[in-house]
DOTI-919357 format. One line per 2 residues: for each residue x negated, y, z of N, C-alpha, C. Coordinates in nm, 3 decimals, decimal comma. Layout:
BEGIN
X Y Z X Y Z X Y Z | ...
# end
This chain:
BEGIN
-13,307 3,405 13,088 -13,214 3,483 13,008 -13,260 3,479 12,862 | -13,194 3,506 12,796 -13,222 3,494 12,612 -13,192 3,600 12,583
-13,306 3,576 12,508 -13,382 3,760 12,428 -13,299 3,703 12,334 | -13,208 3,882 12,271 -13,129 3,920 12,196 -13,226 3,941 12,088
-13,256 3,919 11,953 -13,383 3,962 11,880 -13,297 4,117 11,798 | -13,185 4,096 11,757 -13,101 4,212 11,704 -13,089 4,316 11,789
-13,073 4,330 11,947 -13,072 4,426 12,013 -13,203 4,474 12,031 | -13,356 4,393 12,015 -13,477 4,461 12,048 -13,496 4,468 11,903
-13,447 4,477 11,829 -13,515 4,563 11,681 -13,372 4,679 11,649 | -13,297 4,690 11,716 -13,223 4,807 11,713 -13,278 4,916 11,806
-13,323 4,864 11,919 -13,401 4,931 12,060 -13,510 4,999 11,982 | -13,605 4,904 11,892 -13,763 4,962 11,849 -13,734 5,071 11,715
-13,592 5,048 11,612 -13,557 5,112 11,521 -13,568 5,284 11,603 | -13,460 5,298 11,726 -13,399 5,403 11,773 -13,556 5,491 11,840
-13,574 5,396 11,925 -13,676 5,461 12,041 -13,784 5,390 12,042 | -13,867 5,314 11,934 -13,983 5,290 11,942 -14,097 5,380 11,889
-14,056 5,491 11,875 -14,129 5,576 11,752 -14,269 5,667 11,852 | -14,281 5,569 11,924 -14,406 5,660 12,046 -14,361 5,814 12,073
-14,271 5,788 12,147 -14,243 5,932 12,213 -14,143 5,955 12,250 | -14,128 6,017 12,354 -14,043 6,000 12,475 -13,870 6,026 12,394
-13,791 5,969 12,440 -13,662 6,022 12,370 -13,539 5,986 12,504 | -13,496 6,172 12,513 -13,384 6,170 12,660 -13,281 6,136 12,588
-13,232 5,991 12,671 -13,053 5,958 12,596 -12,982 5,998 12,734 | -12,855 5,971 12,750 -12,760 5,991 12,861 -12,748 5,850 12,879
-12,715 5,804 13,040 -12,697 5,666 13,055 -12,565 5,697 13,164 | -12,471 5,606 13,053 -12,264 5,636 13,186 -12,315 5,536 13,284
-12,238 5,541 13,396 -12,241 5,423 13,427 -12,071 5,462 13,532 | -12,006 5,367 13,592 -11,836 5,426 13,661 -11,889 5,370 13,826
-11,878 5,435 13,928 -11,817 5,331 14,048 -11,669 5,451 14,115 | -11,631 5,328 14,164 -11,472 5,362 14,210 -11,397 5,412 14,131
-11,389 5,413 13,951 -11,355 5,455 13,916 -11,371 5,636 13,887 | -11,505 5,641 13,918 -11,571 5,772 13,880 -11,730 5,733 13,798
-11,711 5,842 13,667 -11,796 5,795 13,551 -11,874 5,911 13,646 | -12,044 5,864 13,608 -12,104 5,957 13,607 -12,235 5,904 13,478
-12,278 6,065 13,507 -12,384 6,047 13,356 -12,504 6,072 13,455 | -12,601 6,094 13,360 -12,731 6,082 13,374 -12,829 6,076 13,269
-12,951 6,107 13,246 -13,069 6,134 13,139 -13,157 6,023 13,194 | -13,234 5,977 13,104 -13,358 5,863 13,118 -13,425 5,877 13,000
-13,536 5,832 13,016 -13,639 5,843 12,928 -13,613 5,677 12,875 | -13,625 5,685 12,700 -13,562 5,540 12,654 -13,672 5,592 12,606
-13,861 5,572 12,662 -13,987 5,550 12,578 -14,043 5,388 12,576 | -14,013 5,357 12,441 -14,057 5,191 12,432 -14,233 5,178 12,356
# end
């Protein structure tokens, strides 16, 4: 697969800053969204 270099220096801009940061992650099945929290620590 081919590393995006613009998406991993947008990734290290947001959430590389050493320390934990909760985003929400959507994701849909059957046509039902659901959410969710994750730790985006890079």
């Amino acid at each position: 697969m081919h590393w995006n270099e613009q998406a991993e220096r947008i990734m290290t801009e947001r959430f590389g800053n050493g320390k934990d940061n909760i985003i929400p992650l959507a994701t849909v099945k059957s046509g039902i969204p659901y959410v969710r929290y994750v730790n985006a620590y890079i």
